[in-house]
N, C-alpha and C positions, 0 to 999 in steps of 0.2 A: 720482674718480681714473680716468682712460681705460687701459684695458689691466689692468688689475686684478682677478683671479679673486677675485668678494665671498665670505666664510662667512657660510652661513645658520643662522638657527636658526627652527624650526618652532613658530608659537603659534595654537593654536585656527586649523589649515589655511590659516594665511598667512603666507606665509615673510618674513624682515625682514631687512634685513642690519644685522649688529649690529657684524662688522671685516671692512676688506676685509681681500686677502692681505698686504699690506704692512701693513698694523695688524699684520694676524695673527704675520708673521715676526718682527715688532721687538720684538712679547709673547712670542714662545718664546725670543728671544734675549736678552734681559731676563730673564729666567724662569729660563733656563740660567746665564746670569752670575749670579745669588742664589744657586743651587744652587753655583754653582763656589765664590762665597765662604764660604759655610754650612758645605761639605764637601768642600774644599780638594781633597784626593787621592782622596776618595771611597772609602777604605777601610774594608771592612765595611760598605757600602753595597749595595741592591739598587734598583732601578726595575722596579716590577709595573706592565702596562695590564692594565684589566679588560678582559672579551672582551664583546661585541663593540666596541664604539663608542669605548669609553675606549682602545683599543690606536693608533685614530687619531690621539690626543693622543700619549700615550708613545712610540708610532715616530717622531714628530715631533722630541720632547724630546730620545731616546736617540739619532737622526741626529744631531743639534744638539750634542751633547755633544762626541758622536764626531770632530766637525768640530774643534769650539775645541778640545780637549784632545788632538786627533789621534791618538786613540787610547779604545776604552774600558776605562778600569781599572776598571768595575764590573759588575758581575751585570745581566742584562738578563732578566724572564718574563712572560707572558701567563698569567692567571688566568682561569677558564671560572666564573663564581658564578650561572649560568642556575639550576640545583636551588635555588639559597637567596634567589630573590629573594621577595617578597611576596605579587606576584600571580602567583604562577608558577600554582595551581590555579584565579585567575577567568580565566585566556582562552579563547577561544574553540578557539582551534585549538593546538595543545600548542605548546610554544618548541620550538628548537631548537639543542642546545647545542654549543660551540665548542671549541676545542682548548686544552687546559690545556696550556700550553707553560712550563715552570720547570726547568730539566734542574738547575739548583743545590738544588732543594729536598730 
């Protein structure tokens, strides 16, 4: 597909493309229309991204939403979970943790 910015994902330092952007868009927009059927008005509803990497999915989703429903009728936060992950004490050089964003919590 010419013109298409690919998604990569990284395996043992060689990158692969696994969707270009146009796969990519049609899976969030797909993805959103389940969520629109599933949870119609989205009440009592929240959408968390983990921080960091996971919030590049979720601001994708939570735009997306925003778009079809033109409007967001539901809670939107960013979760900071760097303290509880598993390897937090094998690295080499300490993490560095990100901004826990939830103003509904």
């Amino acid at each position: 597909m010419s013109g298409a910015t690919p998604i990569f994902v990284t395996i043992m330092n060689k990158g692969r493309v696994i969707l270009d952007q146009e796969r990519f868009s049609l899976t969030i927009d797909r993805l959103c229309q389940q969520l629109i059927e599933t949870y119609d008005n989205f009440e009592d509803t929240c959408l968390v991204g983990i921080q960091p990497r996971g919030v590049w999915l979720s601001d994708r989703i939570y735009n997306r939403l925003q778009h079809i429903l033109g409007h967001a009728s539901f809670l939107y936060g960013k979760l900071d979970i760097t303290f509880y992950r598993d390897d937090f004490r094998m690295r080499a050089k300490p993490l560095k943790a990100s901004v826990t964003d939830m103003e509904f919590w």
